[in-house]
HTML snippet that shows the backbone in 3Dmol.js (N, CA, C, O; Angstrom):
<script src="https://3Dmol.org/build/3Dmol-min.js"></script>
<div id="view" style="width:600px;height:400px;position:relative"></div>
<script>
const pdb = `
ATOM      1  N   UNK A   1      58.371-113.686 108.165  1.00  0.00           N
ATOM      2  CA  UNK A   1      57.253-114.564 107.861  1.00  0.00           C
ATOM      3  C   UNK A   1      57.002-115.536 109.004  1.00  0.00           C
ATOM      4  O   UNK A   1      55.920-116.056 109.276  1.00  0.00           O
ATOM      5  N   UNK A   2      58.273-115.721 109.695  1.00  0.00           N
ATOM      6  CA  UNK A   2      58.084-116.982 110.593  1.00  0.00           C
ATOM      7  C   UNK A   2      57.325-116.137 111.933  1.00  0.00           C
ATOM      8  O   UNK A   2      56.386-116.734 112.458  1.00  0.00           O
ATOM      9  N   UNK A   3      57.588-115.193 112.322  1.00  0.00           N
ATOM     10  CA  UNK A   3      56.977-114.313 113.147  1.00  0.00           C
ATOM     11  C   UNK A   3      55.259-114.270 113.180  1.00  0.00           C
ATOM     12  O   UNK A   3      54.315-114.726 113.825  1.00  0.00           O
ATOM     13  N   UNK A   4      55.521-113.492 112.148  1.00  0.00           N
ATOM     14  CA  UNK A   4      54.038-112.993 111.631  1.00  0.00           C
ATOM     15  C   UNK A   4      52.992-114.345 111.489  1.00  0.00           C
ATOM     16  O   UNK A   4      52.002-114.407 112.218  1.00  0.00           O
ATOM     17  N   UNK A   5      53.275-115.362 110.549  1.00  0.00           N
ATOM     18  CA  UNK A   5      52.662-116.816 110.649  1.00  0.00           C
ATOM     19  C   UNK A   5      53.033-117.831 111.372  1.00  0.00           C
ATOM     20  O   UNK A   5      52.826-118.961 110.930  1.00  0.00           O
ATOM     21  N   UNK A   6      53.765-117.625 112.845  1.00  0.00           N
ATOM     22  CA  UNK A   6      53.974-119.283 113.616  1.00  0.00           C
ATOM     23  C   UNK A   6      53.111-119.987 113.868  1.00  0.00           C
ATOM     24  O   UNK A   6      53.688-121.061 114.038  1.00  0.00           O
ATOM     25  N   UNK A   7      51.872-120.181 114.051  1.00  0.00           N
ATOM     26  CA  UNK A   7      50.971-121.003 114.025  1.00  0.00           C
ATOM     27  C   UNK A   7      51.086-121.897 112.931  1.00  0.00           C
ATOM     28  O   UNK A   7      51.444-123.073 112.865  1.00  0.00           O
ATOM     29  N   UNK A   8      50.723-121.122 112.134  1.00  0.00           N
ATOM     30  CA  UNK A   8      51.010-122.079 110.582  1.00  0.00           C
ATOM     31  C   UNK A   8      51.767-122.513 109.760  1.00  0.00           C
ATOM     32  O   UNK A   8      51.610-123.085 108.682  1.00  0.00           O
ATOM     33  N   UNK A   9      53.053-122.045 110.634  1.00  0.00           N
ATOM     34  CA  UNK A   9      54.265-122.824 110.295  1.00  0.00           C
ATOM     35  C   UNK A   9      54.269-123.809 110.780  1.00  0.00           C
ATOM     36  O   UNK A   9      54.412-124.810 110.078  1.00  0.00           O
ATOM     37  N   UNK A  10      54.067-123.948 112.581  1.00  0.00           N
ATOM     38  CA  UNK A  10      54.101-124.578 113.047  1.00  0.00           C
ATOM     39  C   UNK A  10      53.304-126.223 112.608  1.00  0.00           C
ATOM     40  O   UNK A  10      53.835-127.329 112.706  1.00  0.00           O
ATOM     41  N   UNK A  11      52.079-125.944 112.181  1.00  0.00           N
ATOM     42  CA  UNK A  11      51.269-126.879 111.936  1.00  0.00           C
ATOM     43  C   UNK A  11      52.366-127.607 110.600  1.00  0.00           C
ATOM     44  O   UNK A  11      53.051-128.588 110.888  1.00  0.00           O
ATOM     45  N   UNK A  12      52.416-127.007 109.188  1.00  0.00           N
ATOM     46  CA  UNK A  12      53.211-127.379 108.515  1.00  0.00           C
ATOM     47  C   UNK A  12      54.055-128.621 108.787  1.00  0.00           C
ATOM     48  O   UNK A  12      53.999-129.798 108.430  1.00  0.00           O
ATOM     49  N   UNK A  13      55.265-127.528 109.950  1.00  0.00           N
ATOM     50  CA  UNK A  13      55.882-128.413 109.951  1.00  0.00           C
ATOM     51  C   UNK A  13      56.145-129.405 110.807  1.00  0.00           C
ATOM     52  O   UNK A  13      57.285-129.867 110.845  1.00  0.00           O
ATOM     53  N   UNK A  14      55.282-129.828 111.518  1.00  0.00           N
ATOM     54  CA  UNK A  14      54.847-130.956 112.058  1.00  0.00           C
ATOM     55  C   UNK A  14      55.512-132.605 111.740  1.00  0.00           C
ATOM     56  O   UNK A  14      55.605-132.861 110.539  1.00  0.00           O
ATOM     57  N   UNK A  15      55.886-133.510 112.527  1.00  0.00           N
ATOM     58  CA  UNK A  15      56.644-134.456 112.099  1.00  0.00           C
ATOM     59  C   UNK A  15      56.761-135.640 112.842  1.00  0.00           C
ATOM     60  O   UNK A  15      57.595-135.445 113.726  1.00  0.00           O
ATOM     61  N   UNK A  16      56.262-136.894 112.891  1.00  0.00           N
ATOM     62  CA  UNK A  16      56.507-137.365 113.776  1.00  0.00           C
ATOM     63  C   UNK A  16      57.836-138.341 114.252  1.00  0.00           C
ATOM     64  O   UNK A  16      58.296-139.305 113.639  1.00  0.00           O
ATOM     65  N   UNK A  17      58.217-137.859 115.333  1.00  0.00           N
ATOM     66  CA  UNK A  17      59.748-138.456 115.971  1.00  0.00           C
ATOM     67  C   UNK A  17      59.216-138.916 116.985  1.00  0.00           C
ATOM     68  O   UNK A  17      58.580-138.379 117.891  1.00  0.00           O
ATOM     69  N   UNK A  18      59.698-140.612 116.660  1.00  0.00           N
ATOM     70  CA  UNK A  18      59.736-141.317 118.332  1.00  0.00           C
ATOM     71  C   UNK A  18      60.571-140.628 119.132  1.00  0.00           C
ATOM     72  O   UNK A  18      61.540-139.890 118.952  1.00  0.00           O
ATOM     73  N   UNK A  19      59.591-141.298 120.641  1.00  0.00           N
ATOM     74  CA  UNK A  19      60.359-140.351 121.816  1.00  0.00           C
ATOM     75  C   UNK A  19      61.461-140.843 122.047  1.00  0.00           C
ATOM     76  O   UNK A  19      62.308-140.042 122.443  1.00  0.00           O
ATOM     77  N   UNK A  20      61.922-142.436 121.887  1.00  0.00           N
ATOM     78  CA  UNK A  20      62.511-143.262 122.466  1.00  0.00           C
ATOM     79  C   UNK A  20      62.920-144.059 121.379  1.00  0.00           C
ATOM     80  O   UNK A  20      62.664-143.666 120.241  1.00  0.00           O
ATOM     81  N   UNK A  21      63.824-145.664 121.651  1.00  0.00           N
ATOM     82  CA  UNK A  21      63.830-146.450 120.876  1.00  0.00           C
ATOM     83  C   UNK A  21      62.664-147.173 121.074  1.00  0.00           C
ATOM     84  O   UNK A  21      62.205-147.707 120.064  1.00  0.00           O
ATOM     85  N   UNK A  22      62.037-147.334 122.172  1.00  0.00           N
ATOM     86  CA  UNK A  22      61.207-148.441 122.196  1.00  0.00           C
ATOM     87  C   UNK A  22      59.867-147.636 121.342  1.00  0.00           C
ATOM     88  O   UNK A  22      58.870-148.355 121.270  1.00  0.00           O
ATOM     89  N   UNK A  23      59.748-146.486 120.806  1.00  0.00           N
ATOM     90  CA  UNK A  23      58.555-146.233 120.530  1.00  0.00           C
ATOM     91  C   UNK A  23      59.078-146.282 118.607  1.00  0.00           C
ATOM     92  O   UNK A  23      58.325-146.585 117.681  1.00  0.00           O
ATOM     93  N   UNK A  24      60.137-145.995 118.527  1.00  0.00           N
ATOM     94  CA  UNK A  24      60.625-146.413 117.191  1.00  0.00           C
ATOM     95  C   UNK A  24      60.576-147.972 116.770  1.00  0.00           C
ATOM     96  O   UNK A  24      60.350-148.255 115.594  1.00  0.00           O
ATOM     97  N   UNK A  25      60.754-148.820 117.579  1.00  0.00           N
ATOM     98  CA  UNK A  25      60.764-150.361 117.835  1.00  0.00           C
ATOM     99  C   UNK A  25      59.347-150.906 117.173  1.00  0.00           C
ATOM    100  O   UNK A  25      59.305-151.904 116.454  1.00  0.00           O
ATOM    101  N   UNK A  26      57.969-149.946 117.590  1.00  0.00           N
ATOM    102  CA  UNK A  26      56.854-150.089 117.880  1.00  0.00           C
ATOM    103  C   UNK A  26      56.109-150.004 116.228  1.00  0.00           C
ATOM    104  O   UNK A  26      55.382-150.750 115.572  1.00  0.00           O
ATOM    105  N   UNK A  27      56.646-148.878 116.046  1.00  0.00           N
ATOM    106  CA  UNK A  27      56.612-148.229 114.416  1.00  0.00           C
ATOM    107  C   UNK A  27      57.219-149.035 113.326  1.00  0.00           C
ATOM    108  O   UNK A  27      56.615-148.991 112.255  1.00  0.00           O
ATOM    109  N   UNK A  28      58.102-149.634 113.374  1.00  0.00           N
ATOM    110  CA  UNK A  28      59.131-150.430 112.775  1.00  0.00           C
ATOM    111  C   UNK A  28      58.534-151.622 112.636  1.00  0.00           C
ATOM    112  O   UNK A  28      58.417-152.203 111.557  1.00  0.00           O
ATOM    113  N   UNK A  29      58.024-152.146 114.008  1.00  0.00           N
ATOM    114  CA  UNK A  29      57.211-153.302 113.376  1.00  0.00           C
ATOM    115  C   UNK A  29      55.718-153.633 112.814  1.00  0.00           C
ATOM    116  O   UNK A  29      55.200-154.719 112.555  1.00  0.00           O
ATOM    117  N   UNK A  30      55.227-152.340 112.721  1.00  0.00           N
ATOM    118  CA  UNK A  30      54.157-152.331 112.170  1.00  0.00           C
ATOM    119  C   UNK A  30      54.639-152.331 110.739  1.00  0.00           C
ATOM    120  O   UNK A  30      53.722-152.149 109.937  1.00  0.00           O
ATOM    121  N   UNK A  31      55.524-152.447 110.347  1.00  0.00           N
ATOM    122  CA  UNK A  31      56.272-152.520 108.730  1.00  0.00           C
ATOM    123  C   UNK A  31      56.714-153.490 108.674  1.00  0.00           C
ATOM    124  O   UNK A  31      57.326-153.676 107.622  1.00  0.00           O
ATOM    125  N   UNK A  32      56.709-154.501 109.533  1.00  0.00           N
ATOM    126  CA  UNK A  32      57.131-155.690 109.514  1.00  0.00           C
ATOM    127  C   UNK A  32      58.735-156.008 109.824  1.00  0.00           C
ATOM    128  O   UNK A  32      59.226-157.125 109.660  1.00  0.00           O
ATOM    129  N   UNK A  33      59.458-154.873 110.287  1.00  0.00           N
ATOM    130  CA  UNK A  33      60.900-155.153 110.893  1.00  0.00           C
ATOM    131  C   UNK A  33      61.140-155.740 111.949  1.00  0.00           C
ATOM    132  O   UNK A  33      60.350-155.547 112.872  1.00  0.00           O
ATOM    133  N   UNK A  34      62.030-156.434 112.116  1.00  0.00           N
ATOM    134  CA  UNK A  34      62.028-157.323 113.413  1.00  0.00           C
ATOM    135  C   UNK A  34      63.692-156.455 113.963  1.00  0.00           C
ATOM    136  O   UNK A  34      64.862-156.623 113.621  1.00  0.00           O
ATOM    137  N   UNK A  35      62.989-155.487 114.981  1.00  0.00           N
ATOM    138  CA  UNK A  35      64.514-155.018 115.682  1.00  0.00           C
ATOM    139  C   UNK A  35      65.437-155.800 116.565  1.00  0.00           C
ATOM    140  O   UNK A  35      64.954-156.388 117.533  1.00  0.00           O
ATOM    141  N   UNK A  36      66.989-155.875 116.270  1.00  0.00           N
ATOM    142  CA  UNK A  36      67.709-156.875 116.968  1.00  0.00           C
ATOM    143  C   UNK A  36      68.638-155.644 118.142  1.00  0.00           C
ATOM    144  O   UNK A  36      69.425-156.213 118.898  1.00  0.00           O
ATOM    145  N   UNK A  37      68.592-154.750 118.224  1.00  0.00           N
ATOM    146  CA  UNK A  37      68.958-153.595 118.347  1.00  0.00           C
ATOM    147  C   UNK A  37      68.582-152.621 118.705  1.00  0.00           C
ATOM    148  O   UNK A  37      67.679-152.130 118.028  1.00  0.00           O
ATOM    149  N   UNK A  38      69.095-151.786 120.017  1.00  0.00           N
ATOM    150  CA  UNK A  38      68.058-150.442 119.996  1.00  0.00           C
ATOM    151  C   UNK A  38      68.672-149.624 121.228  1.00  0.00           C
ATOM    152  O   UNK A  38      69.002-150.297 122.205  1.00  0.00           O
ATOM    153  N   UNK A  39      68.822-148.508 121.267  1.00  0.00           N
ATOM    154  CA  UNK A  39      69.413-148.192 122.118  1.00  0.00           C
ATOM    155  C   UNK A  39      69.358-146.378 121.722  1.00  0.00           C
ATOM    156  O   UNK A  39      69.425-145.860 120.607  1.00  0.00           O
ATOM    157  N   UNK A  40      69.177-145.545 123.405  1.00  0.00           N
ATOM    158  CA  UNK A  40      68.387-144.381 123.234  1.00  0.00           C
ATOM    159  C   UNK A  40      69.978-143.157 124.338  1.00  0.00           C
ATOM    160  O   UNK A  40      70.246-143.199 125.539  1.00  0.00           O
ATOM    161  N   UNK A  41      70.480-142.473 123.465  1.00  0.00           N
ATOM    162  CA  UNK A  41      71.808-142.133 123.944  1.00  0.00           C
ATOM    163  C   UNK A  41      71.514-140.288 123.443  1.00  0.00           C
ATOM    164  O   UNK A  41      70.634-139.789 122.741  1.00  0.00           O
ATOM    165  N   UNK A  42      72.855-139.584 124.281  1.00  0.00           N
ATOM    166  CA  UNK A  42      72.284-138.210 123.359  1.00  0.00           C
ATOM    167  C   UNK A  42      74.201-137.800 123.205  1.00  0.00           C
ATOM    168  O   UNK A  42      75.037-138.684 123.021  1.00  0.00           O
ATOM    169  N   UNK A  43      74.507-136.479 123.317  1.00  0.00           N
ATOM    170  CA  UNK A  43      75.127-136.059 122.822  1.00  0.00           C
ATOM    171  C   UNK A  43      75.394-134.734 122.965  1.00  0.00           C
ATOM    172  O   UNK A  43      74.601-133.941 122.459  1.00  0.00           O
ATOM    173  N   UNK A  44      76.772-134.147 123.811  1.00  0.00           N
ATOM    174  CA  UNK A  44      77.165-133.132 124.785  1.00  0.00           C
ATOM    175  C   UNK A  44      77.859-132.189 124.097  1.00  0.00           C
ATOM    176  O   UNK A  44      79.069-132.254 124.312  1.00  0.00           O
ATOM    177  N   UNK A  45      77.439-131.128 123.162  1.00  0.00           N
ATOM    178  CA  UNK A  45      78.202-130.399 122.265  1.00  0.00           C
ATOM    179  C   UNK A  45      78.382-128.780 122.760  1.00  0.00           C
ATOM    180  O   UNK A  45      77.450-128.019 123.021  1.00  0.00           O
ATOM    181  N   UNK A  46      79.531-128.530 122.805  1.00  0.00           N
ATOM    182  CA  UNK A  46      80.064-126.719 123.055  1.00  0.00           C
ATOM    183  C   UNK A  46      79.186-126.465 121.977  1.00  0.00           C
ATOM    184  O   UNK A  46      79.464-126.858 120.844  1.00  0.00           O
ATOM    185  N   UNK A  47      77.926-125.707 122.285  1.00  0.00           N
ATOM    186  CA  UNK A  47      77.355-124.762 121.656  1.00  0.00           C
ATOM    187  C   UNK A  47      77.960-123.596 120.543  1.00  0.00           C
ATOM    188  O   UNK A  47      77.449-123.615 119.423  1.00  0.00           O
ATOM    189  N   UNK A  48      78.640-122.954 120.719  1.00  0.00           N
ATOM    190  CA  UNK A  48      79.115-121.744 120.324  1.00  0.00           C
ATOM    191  C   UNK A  48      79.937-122.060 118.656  1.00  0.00           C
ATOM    192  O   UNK A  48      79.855-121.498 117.564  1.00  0.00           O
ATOM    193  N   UNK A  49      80.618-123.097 119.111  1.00  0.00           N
ATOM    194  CA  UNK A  49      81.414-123.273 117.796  1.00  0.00           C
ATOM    195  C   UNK A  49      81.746-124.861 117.507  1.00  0.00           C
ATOM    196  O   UNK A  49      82.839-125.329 117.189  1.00  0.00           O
ATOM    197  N   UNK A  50      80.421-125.606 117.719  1.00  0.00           N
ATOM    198  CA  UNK A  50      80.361-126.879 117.706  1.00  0.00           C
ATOM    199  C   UNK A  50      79.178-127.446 117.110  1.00  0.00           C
ATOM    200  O   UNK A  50      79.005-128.546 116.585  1.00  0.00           O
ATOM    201  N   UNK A  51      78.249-126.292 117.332  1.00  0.00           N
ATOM    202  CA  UNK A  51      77.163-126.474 116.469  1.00  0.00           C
ATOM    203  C   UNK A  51      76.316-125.327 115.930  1.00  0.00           C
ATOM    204  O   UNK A  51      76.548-124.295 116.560  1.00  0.00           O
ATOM    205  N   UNK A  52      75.517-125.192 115.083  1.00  0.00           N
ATOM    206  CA  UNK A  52      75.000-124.190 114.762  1.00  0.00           C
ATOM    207  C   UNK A  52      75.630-123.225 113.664  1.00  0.00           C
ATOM    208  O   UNK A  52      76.546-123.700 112.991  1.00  0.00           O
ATOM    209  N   UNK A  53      75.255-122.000 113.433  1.00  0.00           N
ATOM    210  CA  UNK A  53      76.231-121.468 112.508  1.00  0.00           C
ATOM    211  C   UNK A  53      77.701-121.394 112.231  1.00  0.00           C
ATOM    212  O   UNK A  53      78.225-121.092 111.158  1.00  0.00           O
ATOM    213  N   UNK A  54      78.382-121.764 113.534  1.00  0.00           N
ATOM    214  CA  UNK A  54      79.613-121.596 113.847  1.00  0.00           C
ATOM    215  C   UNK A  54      80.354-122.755 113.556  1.00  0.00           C
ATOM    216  O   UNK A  54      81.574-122.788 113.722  1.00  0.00           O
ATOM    217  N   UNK A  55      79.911-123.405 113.267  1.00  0.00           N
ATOM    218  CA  UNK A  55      80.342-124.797 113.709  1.00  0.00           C
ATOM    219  C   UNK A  55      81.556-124.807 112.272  1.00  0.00           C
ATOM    220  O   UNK A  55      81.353-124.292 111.173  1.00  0.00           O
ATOM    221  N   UNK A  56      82.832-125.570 112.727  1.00  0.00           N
ATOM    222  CA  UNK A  56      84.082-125.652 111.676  1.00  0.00           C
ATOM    223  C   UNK A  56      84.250-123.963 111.634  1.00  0.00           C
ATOM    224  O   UNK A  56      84.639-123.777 110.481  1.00  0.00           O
ATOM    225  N   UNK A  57      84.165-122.728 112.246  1.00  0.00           N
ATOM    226  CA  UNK A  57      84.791-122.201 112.031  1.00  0.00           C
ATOM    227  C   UNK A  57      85.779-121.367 113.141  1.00  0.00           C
ATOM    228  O   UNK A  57      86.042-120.165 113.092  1.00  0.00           O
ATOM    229  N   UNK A  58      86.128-122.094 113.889  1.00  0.00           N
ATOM    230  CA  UNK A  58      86.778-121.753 114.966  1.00  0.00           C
ATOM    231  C   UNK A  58      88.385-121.131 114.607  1.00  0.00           C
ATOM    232  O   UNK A  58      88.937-120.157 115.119  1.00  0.00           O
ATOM    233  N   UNK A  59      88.949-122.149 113.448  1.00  0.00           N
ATOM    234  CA  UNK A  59      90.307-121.304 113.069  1.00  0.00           C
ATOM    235  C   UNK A  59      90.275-119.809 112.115  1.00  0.00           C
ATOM    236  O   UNK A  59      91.303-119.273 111.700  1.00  0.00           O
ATOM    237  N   UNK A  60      89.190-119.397 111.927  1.00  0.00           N
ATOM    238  CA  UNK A  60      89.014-118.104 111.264  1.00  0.00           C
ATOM    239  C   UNK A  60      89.168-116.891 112.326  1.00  0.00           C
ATOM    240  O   UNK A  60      89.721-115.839 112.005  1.00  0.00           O
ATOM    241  N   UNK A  61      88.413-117.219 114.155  1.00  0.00           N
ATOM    242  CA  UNK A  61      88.728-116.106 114.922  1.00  0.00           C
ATOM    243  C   UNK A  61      89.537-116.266 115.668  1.00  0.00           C
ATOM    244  O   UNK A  61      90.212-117.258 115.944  1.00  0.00           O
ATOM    245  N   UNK A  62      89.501-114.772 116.237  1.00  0.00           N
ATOM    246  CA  UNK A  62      90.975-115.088 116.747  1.00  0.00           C
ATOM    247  C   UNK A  62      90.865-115.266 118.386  1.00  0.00           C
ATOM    248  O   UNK A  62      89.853-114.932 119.002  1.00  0.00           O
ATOM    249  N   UNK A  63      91.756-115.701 118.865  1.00  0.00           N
ATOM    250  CA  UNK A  63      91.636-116.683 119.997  1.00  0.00           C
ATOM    251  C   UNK A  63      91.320-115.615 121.464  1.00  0.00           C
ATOM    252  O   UNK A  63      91.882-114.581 121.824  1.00  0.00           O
ATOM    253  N   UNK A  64      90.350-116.279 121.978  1.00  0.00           N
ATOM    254  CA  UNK A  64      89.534-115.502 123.185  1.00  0.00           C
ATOM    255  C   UNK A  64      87.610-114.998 122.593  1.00  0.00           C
ATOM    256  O   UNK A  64      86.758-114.487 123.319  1.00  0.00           O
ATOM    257  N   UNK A  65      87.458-115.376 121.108  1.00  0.00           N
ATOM    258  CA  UNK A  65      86.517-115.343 120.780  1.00  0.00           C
ATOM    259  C   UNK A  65      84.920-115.912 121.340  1.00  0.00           C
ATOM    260  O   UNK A  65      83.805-115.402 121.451  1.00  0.00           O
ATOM    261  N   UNK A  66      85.562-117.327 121.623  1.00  0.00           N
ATOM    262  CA  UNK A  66      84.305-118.200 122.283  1.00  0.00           C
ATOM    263  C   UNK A  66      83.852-117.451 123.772  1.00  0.00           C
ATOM    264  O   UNK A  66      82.680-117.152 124.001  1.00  0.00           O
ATOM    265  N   UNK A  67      84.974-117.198 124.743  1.00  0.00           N
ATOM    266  CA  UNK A  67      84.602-116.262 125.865  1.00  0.00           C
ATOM    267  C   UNK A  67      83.999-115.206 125.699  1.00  0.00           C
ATOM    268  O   UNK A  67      83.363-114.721 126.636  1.00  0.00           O
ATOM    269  N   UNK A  68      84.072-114.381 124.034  1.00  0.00           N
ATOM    270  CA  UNK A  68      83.438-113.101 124.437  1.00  0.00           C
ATOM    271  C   UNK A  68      81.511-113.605 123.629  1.00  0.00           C
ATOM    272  O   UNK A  68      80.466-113.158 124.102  1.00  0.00           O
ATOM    273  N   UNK A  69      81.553-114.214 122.863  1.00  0.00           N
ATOM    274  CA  UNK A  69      80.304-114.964 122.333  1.00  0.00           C
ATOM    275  C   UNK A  69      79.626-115.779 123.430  1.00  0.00           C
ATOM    276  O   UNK A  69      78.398-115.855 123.401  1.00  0.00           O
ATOM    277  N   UNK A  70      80.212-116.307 124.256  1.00  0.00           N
ATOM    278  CA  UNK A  70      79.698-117.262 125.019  1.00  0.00           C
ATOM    279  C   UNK A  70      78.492-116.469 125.904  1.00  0.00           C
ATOM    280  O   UNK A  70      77.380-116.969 125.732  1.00  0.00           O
ATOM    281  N   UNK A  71      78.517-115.817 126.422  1.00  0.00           N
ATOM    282  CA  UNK A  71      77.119-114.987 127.567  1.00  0.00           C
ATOM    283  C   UNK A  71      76.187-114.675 126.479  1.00  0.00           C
ATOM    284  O   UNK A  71      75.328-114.051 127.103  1.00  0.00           O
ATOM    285  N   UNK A  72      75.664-114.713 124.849  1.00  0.00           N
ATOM    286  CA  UNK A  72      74.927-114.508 124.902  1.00  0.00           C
ATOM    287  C   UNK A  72      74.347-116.019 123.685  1.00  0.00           C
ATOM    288  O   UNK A  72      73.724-116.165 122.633  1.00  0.00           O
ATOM    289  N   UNK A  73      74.938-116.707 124.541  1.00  0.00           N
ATOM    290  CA  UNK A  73      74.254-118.302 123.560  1.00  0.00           C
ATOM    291  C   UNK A  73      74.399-119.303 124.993  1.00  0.00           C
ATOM    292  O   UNK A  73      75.181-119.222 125.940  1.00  0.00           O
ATOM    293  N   UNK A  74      73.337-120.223 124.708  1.00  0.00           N
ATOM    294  CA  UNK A  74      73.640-121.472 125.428  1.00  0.00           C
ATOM    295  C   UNK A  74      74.892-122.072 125.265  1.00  0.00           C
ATOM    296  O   UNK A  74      75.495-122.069 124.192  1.00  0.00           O
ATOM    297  N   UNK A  75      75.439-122.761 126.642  1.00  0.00           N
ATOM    298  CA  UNK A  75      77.152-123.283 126.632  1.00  0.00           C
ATOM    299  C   UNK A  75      77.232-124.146 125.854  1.00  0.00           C
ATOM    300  O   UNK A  75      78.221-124.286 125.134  1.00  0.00           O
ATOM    301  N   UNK A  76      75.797-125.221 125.819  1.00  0.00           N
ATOM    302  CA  UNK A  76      75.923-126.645 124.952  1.00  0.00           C
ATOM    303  C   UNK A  76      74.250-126.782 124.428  1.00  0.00           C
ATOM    304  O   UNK A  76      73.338-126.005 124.711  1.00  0.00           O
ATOM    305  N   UNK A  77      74.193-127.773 123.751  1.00  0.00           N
ATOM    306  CA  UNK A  77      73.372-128.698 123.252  1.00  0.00           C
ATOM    307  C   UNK A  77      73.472-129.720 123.495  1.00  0.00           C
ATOM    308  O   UNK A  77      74.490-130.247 123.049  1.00  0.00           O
ATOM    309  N   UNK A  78      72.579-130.554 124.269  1.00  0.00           N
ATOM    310  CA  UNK A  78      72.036-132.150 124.090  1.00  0.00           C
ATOM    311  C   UNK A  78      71.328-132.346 123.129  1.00  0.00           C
ATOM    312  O   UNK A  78      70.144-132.590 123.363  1.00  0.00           O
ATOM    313  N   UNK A  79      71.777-132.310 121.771  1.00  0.00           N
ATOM    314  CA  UNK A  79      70.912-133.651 121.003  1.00  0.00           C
ATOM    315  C   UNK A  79      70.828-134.911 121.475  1.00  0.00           C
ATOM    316  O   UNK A  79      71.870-135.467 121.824  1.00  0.00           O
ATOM    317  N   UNK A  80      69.458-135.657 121.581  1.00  0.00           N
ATOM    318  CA  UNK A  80      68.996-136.847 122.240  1.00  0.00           C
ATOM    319  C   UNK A  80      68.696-137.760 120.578  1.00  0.00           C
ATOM    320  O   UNK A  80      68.225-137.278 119.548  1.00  0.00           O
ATOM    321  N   UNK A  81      69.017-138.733 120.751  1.00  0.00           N
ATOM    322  CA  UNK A  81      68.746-139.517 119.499  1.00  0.00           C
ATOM    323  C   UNK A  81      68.585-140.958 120.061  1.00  0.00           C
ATOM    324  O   UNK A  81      69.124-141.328 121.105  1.00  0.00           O
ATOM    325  N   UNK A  82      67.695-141.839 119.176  1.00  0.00           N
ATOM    326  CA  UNK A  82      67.951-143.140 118.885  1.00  0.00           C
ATOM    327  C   UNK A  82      68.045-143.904 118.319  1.00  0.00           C
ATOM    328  O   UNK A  82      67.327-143.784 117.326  1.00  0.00           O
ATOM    329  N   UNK A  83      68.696-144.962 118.340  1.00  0.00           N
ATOM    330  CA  UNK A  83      69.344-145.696 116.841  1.00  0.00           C
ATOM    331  C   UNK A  83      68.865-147.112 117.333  1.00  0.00           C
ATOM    332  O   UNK A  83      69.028-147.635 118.436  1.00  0.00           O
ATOM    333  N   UNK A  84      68.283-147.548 116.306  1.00  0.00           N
ATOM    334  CA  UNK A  84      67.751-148.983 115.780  1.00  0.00           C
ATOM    335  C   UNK A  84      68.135-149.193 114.593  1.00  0.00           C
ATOM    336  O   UNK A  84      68.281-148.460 113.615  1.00  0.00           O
ATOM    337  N   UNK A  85      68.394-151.079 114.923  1.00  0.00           N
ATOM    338  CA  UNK A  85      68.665-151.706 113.526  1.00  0.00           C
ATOM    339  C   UNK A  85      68.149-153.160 113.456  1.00  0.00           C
ATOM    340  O   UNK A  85      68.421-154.100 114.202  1.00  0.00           O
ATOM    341  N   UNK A  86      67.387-153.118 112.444  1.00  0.00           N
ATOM    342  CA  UNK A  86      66.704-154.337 112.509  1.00  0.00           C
ATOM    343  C   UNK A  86      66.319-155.140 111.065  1.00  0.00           C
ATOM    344  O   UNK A  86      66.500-154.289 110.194  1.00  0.00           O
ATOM    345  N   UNK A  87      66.027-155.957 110.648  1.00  0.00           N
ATOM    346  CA  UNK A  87      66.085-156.517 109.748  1.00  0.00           C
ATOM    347  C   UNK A  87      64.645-157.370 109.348  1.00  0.00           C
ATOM    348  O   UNK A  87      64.144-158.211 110.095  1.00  0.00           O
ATOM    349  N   UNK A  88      64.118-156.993 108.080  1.00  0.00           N
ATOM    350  CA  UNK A  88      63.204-157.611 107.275  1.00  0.00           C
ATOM    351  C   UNK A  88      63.151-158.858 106.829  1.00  0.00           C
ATOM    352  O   UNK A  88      64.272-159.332 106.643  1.00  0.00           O
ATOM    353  N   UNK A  89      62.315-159.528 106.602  1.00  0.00           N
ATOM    354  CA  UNK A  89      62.375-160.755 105.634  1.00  0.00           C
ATOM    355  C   UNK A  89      61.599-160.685 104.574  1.00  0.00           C
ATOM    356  O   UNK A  89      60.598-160.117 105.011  1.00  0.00           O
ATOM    357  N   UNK A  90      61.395-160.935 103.286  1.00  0.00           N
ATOM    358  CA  UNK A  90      60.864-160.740 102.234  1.00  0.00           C
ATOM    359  C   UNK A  90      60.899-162.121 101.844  1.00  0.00           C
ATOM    360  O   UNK A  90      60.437-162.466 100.756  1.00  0.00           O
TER     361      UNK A  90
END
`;
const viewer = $3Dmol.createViewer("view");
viewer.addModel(pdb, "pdb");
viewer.setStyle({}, {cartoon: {color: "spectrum"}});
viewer.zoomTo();
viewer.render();
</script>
């Protein structure tokens, strides 16, 4: 289905994620949050059995596994994230 309809999945699922903290900062205070906090960091993960389907099951194979999986997946993932914290007044 995802094949046949990506366009219109695509549209679906549509979402909006700041790029940054400062564009989360921006959003936040249009709600009236006042951010004290903010900071835009990512995150260096072995692909193969660190994230994704695999992930927690590394003691099930048996050892030399990740070398023979590894050539046909990316080595890692950068997830990029940012974290704000800020506080309301009511």
């Amino acid at each position: 289905m995802l094949k046949e309809n990506e366009r219109t999945m695509i549209k679906w699922m549509k979402a909006y994620l700041p790029k940054n903290a400062e564009s989360f900062a921006k959003l936040m205070k249009r709600y009236g949050i006042n951010p004290f906090f903010m900071k835009d960091d990512k995150k260096v993960f072995s692909f193969v059995l660190s994230t994704g389907a695999l992930a927690g099951y590394k003691k099930c194979f048996m050892e030399g596994f990740e070398k023979e999986v590894a050539p046909f997946h990316p080595p890692y993932a950068i997830p990029r994230f940012c974290i704000l914290v800020g506080m309301k007044r009511f």
